[in-house]
matplotlib code that plots the C-alpha trace (Angstrom):
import matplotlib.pyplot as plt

x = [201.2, 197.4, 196.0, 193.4, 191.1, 191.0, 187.3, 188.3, 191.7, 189.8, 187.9, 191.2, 192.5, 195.7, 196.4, 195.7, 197.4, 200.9, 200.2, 199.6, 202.3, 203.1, 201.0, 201.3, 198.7, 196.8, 199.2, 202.3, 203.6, 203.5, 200.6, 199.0, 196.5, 193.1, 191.8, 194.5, 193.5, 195.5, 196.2, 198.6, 200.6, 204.3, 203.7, 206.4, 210.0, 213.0, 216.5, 219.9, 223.3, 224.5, 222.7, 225.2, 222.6, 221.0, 217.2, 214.5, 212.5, 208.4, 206.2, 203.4, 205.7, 207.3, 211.5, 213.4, 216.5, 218.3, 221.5, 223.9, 223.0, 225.9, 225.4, 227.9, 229.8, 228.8, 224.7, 222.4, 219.3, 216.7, 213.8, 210.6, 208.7, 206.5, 208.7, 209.3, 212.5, 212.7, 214.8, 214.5, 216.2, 219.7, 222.9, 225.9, 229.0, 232.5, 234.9, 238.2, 237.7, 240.0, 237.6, 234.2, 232.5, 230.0, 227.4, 224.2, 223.2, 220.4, 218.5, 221.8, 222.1, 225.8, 226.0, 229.7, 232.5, 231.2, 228.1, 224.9, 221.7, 218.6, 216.5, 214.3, 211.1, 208.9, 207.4, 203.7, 205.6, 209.0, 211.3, 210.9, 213.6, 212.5, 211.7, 209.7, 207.9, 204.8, 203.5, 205.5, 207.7, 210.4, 213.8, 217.3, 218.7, 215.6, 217.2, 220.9, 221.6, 222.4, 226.0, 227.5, 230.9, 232.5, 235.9, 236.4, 239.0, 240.3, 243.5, 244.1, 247.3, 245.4, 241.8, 240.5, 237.2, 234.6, 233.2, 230.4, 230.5, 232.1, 234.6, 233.6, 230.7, 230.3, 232.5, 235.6, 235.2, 236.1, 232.9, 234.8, 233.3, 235.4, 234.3, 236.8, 236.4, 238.4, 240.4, 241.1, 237.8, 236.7, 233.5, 232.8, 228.8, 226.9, 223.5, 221.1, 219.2, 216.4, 212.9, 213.9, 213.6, 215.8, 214.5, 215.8, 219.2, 222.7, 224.5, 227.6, 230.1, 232.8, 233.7, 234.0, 233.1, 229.6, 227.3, 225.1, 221.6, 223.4, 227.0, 228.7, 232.3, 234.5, 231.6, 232.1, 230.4, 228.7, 226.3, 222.7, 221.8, 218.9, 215.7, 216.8, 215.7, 217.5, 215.4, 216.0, 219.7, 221.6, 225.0, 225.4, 222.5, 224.5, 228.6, 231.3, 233.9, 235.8, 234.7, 233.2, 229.8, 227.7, 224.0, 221.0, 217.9, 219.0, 216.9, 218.1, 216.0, 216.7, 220.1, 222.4, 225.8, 226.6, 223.6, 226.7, 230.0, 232.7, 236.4, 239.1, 239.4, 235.4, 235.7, 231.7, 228.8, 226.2, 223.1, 219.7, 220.0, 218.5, 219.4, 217.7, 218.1, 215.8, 215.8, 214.0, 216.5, 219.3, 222.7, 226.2, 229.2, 233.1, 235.0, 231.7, 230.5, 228.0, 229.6, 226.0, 227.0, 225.0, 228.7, 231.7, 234.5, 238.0, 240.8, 241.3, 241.3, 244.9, 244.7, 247.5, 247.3, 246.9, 246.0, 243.4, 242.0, 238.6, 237.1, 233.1, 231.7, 228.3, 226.0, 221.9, 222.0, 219.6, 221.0, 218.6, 219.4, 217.4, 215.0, 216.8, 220.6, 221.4, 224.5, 223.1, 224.5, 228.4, 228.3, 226.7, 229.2, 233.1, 235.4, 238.7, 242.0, 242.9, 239.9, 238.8, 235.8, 233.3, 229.9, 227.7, 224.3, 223.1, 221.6, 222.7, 221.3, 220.4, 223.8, 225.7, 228.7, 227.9, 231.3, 234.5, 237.6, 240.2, 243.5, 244.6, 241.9, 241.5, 245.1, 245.2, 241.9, 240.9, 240.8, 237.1, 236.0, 233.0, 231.2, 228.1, 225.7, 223.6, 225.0, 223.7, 224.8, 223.9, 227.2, 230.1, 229.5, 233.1, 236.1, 238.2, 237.1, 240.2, 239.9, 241.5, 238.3, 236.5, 239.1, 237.5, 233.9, 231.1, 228.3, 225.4, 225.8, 223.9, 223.7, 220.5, 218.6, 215.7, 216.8, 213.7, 213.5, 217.2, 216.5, 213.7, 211.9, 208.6, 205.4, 202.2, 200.3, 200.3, 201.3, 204.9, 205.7, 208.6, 211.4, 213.1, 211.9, 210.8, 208.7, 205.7, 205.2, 206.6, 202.8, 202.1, 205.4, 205.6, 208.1, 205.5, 208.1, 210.9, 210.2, 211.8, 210.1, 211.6, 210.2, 213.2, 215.4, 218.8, 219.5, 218.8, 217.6, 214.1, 213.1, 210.3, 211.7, 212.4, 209.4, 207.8, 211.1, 210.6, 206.2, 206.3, 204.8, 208.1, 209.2, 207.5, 208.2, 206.9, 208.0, 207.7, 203.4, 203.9, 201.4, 202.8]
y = [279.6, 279.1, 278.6, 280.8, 281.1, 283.4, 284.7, 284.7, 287.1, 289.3, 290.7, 290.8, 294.7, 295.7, 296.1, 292.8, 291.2, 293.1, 291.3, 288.0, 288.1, 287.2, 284.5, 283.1, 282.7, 279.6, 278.3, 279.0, 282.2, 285.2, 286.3, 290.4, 290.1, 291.8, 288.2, 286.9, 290.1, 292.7, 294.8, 295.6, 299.2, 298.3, 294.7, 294.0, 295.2, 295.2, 295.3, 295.8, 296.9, 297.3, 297.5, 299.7, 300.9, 298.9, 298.0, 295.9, 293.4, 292.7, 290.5, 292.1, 292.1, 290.0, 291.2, 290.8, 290.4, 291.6, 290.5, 290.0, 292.1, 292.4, 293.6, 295.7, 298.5, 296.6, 297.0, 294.6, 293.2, 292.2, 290.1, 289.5, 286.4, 285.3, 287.4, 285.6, 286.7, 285.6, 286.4, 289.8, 290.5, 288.9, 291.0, 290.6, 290.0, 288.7, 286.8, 287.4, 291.4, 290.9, 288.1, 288.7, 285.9, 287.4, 286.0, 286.7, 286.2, 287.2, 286.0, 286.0, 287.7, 288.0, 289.2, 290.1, 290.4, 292.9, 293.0, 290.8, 289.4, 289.1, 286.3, 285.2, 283.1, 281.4, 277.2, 279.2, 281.8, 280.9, 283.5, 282.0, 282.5, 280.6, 280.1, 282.7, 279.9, 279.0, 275.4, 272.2, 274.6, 275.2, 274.5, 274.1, 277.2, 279.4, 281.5, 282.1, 281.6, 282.9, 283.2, 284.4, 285.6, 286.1, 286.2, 283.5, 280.7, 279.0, 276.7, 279.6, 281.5, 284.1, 285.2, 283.4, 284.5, 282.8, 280.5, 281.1, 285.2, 287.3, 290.6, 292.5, 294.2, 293.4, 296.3, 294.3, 297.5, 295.7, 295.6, 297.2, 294.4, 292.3, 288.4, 287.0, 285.6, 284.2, 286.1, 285.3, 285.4, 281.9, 283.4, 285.9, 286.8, 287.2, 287.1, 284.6, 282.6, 280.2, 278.9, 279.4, 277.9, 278.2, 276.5, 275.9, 277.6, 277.1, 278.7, 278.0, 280.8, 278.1, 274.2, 274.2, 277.4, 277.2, 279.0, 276.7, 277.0, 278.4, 278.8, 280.0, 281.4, 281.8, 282.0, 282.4, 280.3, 283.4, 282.9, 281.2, 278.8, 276.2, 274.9, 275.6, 274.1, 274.0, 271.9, 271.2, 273.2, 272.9, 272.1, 271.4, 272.2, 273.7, 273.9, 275.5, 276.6, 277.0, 278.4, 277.4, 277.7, 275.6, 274.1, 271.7, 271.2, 271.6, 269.7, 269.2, 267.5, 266.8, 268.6, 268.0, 267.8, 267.0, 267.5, 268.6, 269.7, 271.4, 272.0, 274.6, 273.8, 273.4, 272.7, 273.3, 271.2, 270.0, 268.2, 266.8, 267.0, 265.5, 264.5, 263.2, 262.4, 262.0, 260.0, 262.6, 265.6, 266.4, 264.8, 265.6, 264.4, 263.9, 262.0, 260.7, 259.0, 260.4, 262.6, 263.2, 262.8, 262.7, 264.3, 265.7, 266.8, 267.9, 270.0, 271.8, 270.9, 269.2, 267.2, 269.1, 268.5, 272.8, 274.0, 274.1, 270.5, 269.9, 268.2, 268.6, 267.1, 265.5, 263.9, 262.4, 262.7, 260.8, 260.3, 258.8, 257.7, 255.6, 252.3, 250.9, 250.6, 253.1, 254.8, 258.2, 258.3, 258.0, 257.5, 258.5, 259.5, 260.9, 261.7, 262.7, 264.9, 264.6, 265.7, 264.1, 263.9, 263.0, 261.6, 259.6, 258.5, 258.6, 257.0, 256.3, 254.3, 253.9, 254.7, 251.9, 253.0, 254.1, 255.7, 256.5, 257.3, 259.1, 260.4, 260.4, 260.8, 256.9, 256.9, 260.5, 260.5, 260.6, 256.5, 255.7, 259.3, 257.3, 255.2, 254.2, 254.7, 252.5, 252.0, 250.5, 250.3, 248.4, 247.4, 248.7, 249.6, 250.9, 251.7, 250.9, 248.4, 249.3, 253.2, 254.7, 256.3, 252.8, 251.9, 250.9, 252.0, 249.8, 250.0, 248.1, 247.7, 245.9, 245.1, 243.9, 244.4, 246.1, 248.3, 249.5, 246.7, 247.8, 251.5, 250.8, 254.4, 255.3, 254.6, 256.1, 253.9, 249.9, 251.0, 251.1, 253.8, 253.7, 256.5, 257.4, 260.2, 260.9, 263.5, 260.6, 260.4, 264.6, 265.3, 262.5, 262.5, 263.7, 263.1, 260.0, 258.8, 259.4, 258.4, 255.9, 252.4, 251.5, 253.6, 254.9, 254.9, 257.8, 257.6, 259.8, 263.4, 262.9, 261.3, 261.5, 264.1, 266.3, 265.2, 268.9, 270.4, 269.2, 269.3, 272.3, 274.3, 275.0, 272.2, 272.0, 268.4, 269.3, 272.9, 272.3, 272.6, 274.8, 277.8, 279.8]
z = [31.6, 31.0, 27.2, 26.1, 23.4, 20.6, 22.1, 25.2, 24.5, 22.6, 26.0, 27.9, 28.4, 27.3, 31.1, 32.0, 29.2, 30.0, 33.5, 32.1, 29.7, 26.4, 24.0, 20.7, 18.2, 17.9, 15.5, 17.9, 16.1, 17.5, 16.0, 17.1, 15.4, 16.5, 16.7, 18.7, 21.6, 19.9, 18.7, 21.7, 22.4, 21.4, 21.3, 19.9, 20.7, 18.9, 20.9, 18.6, 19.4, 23.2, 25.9, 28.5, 30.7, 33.1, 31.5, 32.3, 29.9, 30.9, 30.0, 27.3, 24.9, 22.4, 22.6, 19.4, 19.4, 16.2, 15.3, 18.6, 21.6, 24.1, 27.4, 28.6, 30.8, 34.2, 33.0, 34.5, 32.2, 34.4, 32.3, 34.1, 34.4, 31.8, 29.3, 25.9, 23.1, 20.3, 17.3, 14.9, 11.9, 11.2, 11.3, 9.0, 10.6, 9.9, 11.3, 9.1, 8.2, 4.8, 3.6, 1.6, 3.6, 5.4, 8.5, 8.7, 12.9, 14.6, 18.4, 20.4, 23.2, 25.1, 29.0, 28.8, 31.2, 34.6, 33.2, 34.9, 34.2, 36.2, 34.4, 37.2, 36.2, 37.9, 37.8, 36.1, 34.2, 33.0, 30.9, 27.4, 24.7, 21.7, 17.5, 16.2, 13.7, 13.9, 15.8, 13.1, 11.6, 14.1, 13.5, 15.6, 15.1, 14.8, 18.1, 18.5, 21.8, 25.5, 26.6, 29.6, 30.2, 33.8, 35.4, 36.9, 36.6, 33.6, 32.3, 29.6, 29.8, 28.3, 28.5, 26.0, 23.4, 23.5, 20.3, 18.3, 18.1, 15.1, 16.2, 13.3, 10.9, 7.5, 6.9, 8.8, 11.2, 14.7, 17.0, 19.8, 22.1, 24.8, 24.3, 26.1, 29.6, 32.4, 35.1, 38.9, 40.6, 41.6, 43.3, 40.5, 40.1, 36.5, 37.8, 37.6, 35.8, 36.8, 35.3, 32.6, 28.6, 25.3, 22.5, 19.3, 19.4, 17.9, 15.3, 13.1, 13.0, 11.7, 11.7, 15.8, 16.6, 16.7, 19.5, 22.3, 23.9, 26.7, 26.7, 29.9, 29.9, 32.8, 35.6, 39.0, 41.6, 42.7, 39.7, 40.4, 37.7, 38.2, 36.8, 33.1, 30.0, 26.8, 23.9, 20.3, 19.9, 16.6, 18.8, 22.6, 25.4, 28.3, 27.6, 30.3, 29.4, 32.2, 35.5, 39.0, 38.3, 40.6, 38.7, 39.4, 38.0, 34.3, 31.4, 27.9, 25.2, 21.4, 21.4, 18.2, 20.6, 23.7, 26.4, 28.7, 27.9, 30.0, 29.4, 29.8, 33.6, 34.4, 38.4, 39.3, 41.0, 38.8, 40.1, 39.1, 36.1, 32.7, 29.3, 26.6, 23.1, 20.3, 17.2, 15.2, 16.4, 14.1, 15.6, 15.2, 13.4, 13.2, 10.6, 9.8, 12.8, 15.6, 18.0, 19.9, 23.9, 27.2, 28.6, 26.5, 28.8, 28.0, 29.5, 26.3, 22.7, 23.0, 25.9, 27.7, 31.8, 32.2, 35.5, 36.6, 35.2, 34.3, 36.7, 36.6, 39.9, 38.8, 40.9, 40.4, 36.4, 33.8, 30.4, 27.9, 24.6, 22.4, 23.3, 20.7, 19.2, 16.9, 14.8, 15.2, 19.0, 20.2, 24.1, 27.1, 28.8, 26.7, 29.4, 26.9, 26.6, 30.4, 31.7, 35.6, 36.8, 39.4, 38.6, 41.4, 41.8, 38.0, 35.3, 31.7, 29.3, 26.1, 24.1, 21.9, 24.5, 28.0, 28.9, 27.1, 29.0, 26.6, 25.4, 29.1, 30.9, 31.2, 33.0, 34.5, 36.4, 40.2, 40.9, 41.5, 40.1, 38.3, 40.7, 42.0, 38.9, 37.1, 33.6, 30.6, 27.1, 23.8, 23.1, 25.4, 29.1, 29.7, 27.1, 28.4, 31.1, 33.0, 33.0, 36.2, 37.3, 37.9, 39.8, 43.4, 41.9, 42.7, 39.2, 38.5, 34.5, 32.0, 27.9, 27.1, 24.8, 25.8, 28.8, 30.0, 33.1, 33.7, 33.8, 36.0, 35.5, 34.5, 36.4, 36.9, 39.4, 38.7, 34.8, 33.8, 30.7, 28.6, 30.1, 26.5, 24.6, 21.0, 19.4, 19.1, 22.5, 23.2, 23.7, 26.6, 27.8, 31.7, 35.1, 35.2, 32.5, 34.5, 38.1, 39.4, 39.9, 43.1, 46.0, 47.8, 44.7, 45.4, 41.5, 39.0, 38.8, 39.4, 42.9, 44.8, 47.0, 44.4, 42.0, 42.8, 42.0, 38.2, 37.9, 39.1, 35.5, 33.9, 31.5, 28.3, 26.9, 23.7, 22.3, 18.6, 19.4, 22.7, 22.3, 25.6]

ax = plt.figure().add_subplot(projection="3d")
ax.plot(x, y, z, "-o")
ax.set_aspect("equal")
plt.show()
């Protein structure tokens, strides 16, 4: 979207601002001010409770969501471009009704089983869900999250609920909600979702049960999902939880967990598609060592060999960690608990450990499932060297030091730019830093075909000082 200055929104109509959409004040808040053009006729909306009625969201004002909102009862929520959400007040909640603990959530917003969403942005307006801080103040976990729940396929006996939400009110009265997902409808259709942000999500329900930027549960290949952004979440970026889901053109930047993660019998096409880490992002732990992953993929939390298996088909990713070694990262890659897989044509780089192969997925896999990528790592290209899915794989690897000749991306005409990403450079950073050097090049998510895909308006490399 365009900037504009305080003098120049105070002489913009009501009218034409509801057309325009939504800004923040010059600081980045959400400020309604009669300096910042306001003030505005209902500028700001608050949205609590269900929504069982089909509704539609515009831009012209600011939608707050308090507490969770579930969509439900087969509604559809239809948000127009240019609309920004952001979170209201929190909610309490609990999870166990007998205990005193209570959780206080708010920002989350949950399209449940039947039920769709229409969030259909464009490149110059994308739907926005984000902090409501002000510019240097935002935080992972400022927003809750977006989750989706459909019917399609899992490896669950049972139809299982999804992490991250509580079932009951702070009285322990049940919520009378269904949060489950799964059933038997490979082709199953939630909606869609395209140009569109989340920013500064997450939240911690309990140890493992926390909720994503966007969490998608059991959806069915009939689902649209591209040119989505997910930036500075307090746990993973996109996770699948089952499902056929097909994706491409998905970014994630500065994400505590895993940039991807898919398990309970994940069997979709994901392509073009970006990750990358950065040092001054929070990052995620087990037992007291990183657990921050380009990819995490299971078949469920026990490493059983239920049907159907995970098997996420990836192809043209980029999967940045650091410039330099560092403890703060596990791998680029953790295929684990008899997961398969399929990734092609991709970049990783910049991890002490490019690609772990796990608790049976290193035996168990599709021979040759992981092939043609180029693959660098500070330490450990492959663990083991002798996992099942390189078997018959042809990849170009490398341990140095200093990856950036490796990597190979990053040019704007005769100068070559550094591809990884921190906040220092988040204000200069651009697809120059991520195209590749060799004309012709077939790896990685961002080519020169499909350079327009990416420049097109709707990534914002820089959120924590984004003013639209």
């Amino acid at each position: 979207m365009k900037k504009f200055t305080k003098q120049a929104l105070a002489i913009v109509t009501i009218a034409a601002f509801a057309v325009a959409g939504c800004k923040k004040g010059s600081d980045g808040s959400f400020d309604r001010s009669t300096g910042a053009g306001g003030p505005f006729t209902g500028a700001d909306s608050v949205i609590v409770g269900n929504i069982s009625a089909s509704r539609t969201l515009s831009p012209g004002k600011v939608y707050k969501l308090k507490g969770v909102v579930y969509v439900t009862g087969g509604a559809k929520l239809t948000i127009k471009p240019g609309t920004v959400l952001t979170t209201g007040d929190a909610v309490n909640y609990k999870v166990d009704p007998s205990s005193a603990v209570v959780n206080a959530i708010a920002g989350v917003l949950v399209i449940t089983k039947g039920a769709s969403i229409n969030a259909v942005g464009t490149p110059s307006q994308p739907i926005v869900f984000t902090s409501p801080k002000a510019s240097g103040s935002r935080v992972a976990g400022d927003f809750g999250g977006v989750i989706v729940l459909g019917q399609s396929t899992t490896n669950r006996a049972t139809a299982p609920q999804i992490e991250g939400l509580p079932k009951y009110d702070e009285n322990g009265v049940a919520l009378g909600i269904d949060i489950t997902y799964g059933g038997s409808i490979p082709a199953d259709n939630s909606g869609k979702i395209q140009y569109v942000r989340i920013e500064y999500g997450g939240y911690k329900l309990a140890p493992d049960n926390e909720i994503n930027g966007l969490t998608l549960g059991g959806v069915g290949s009939g689902t649209t999902l591209d040119h989505i952004q997910v930036s500075y979440g307090a746990d993973d970026a996109f996770e699948f939880f089952g499902g056929t889901v097909n994706a491409k053109y998905l970014l994630a930047i500065g994400n505590d967990d895993d940039d991807f993660d898919t398990d309970f019998g994940f069997s979709g096409n994901i392509q073009y598609a970006i990750g990358l880490k950065d040092p001054s992002s929070t990052h995620s732990t087990s037992g007291g060592v990183s657990d921050s992953n380009g990819i995490e993929s299971d078949n469920d939390g026990t490493g059983t060999t239920a049907s159907p298996r995970t098997k996420p088909t990836y192809s043209n990713f980029t999967l940045l960690g650091y410039s330099t070694t560092s403890t703060a990262l596990r791998a680029g890659n953790r295929w684990r608990r008899n997961s398969d897989l399929s990734i092609t044509n991709s970049i990783i780089a910049g991890y002490n450990t490019a690609a772990e192969f796990q608790s049976g997925t290193e035996t168990s896999a599709t021979p040759g499932g992981f092939n043609n990528n180029n693959v660098h790592a500070f330490t450990t290209v492959f663990s083991p060297a002798t996992a099942v899915s390189l078997t018959g794989s042809t990849n170009a690897t490398s341990t140095d030091a200093n990856p950036d000749a490796f990597v190979a991306l990053g040019i704007r005409g005769t100068r070559t730019l550094s591809p990884f990403y921190t906040t220092a450079v988040a204000g200069t950073y651009n697809f120059s830093n991520l195209t590749p050097r060799v004309a012709g090049s077939t790896k990685g998510a961002v080519l020169t075909a499909n350079l327009s895909e990416w420049t097109s308006g709707w990534v914002q490399f820089a959120p924590q000082t984004s003013i639209d």
